[in-house]
LOZAZA-976411 format. One record per residue (C-alpha): x, y, z. Coordinates in Angstrom, 2 decimals. Layout:
<recs>
+---------+---------+---------+
:    east :   north :      up :
+---------+---------+---------+
:       X :       Y :       Z :
...
+---------+---------+---------+
</recs>
This chain:
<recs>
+---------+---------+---------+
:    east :   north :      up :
+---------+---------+---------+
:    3.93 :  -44.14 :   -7.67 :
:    4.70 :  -40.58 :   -8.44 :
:    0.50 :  -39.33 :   -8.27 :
:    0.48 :  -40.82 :   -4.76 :
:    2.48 :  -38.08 :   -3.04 :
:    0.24 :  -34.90 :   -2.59 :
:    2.72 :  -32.39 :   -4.29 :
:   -0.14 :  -29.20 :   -4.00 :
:    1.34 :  -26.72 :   -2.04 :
:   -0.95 :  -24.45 :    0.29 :
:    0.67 :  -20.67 :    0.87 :
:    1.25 :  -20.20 :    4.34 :
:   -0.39 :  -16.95 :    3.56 :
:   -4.03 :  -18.87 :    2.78 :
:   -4.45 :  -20.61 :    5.88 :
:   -3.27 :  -16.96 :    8.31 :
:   -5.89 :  -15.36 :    5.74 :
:   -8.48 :  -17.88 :    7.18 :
:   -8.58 :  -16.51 :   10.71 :
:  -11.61 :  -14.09 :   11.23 :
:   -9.46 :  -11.86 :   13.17 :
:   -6.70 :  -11.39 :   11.37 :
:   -4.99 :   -7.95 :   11.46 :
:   -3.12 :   -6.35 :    8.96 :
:    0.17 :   -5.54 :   10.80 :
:    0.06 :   -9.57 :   11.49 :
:   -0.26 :   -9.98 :    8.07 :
:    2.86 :   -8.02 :    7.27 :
:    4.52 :   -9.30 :    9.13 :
:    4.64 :  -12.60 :    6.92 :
:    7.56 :  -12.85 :    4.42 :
:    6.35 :  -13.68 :    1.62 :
:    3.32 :  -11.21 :    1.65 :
:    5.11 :   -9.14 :   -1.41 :
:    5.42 :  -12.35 :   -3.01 :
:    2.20 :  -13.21 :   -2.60 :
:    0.16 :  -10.22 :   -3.79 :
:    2.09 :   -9.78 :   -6.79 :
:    1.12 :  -13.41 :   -8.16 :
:   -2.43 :  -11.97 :   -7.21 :
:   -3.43 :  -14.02 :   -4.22 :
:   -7.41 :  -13.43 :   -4.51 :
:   -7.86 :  -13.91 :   -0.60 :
:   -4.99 :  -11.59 :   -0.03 :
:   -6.07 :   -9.05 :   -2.64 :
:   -9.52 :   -9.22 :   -1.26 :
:   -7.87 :   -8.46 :    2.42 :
:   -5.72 :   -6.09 :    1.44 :
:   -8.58 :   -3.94 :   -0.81 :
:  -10.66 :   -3.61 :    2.25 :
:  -10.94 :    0.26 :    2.53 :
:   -9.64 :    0.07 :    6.23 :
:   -6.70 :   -1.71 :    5.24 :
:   -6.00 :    0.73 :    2.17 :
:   -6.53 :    3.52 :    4.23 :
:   -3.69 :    1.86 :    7.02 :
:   -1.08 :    1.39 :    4.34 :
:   -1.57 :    4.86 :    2.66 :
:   -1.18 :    6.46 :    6.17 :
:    1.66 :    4.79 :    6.84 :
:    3.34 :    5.70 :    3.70 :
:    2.25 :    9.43 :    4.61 :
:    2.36 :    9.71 :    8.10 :
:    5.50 :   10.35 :   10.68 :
:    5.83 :    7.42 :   12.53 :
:    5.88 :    8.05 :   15.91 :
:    9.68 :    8.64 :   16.99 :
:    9.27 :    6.06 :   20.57 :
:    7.64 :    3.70 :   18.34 :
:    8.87 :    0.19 :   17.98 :
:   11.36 :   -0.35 :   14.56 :
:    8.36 :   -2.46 :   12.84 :
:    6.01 :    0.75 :   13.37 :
:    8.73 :    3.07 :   12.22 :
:   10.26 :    0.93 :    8.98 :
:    9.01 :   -2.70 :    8.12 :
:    5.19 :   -1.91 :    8.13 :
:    5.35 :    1.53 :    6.29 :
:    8.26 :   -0.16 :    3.93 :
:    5.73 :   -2.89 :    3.24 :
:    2.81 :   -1.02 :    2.66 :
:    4.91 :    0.91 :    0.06 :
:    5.91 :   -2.09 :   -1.88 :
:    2.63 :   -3.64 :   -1.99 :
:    1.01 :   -0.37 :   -3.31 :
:    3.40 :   -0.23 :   -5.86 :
:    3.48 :   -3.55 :   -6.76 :
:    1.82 :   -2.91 :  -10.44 :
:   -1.03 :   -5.21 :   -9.02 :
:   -4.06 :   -4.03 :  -11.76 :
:   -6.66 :   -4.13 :   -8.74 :
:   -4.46 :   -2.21 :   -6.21 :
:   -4.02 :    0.51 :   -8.55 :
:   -7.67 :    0.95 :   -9.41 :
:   -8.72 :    1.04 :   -5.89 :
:   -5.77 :    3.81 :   -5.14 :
:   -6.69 :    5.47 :   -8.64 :
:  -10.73 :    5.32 :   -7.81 :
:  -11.02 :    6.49 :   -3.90 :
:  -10.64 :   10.55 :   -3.78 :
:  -10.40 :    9.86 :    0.05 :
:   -7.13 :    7.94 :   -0.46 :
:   -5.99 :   10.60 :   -3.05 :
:   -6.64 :   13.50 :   -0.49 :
:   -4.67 :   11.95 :    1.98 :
:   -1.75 :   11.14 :    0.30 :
:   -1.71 :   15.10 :   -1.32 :
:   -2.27 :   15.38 :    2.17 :
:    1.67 :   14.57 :    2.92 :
:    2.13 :   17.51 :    0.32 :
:    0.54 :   19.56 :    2.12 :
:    1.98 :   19.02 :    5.94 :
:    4.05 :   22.29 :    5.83 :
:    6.71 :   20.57 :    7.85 :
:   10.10 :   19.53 :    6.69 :
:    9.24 :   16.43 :    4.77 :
:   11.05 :   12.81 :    6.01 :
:   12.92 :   11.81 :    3.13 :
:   11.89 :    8.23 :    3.72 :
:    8.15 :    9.00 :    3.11 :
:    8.95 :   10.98 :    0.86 :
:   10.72 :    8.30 :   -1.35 :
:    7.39 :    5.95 :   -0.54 :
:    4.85 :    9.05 :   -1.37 :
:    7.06 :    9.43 :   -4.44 :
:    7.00 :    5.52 :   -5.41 :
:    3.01 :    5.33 :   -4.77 :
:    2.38 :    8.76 :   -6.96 :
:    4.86 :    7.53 :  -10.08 :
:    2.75 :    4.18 :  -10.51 :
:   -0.17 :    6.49 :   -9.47 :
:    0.74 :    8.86 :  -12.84 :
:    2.17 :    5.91 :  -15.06 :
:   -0.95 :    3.75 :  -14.51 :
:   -4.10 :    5.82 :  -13.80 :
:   -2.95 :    9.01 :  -15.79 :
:   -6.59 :   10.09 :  -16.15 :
:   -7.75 :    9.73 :  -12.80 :
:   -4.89 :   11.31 :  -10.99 :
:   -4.41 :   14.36 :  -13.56 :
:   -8.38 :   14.99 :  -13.28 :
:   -7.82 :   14.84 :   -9.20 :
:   -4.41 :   16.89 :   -9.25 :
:   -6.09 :   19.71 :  -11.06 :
:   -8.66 :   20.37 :   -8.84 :
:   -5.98 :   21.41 :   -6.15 :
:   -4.81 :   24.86 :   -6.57 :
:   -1.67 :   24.64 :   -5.00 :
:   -0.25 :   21.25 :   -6.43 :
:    2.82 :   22.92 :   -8.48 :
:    3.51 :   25.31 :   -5.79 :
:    3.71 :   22.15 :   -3.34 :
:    5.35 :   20.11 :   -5.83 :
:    7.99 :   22.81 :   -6.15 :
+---------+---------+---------+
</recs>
């Protein structure tokens, strides 16, 4: 009597990942997208490793929102990003540790001369420290190529 109810659950998350167009501000704006990655969701993993959609979450964990911008522009989607980059998922970290494009542009936030937001700063800090604690060797081979990484870092 028990085997008769169908008890196999289906993430919400699998069936939105389905659609052909799906973007990747819809997709965080699901709840349990976090929740999701970190129990390594291979359709979400496989979304989110797209280079476009790496390159969209590292720019908006760099990047000054734009100030008119709507509050899921300026907080939620760049909050998100941040959490699911440093979400200790193995794959996430090789991609971020492996693509000098998405190193240069998140030294590029080092780099923008203006008074830095202290909210990307706290997500450019958060994305660098599991950057150094869990691809040492690919992020201290990239840092020393810059010349002016202590001077920025100071």
């Amino acid at each position: 009597m028990f085997w008769k109810f169908d008890l196999h659950t289906s993430s919400h998350l699998d069936t939105l990942l389905e659609k052909e167009d799906l973007s990747l501000p819809e997709l965080l704006d699901e709840e349990d997208v976090l929740q999701e990655c970190k129990v390594v969701n291979r359709k979400l993993l496989d979304f989110l490793l797209q280079p476009s959609h790496l390159q969209a979450m590292v720019a908006w964990v760099t990047q000054e929102p734009p100030a008119s911008g709507e509050e899921r522009l300026r907080y939620k989607y760049p909050s998100v990003a941040c959490e699911i980059l440093t979400s200790d998922v193995p794959q996430i970290n090789d991609a971020l540790g492996a693509d000098e494009s998405l190193l240069n542009r998140l030294y590029g936030f080092l780099q923008s001369g203006d008074s830095l937001n202290p909210l990307l700063a706290s997500f450019f800090s958060k994305v660098m420290g599991i950057l150094i604690n869990r691809k040492t060797d690919q992020l201290v081979s990239f840092l020393r190529k810059k010349d002016d990484f202590v001077d920025l870092l100071l």
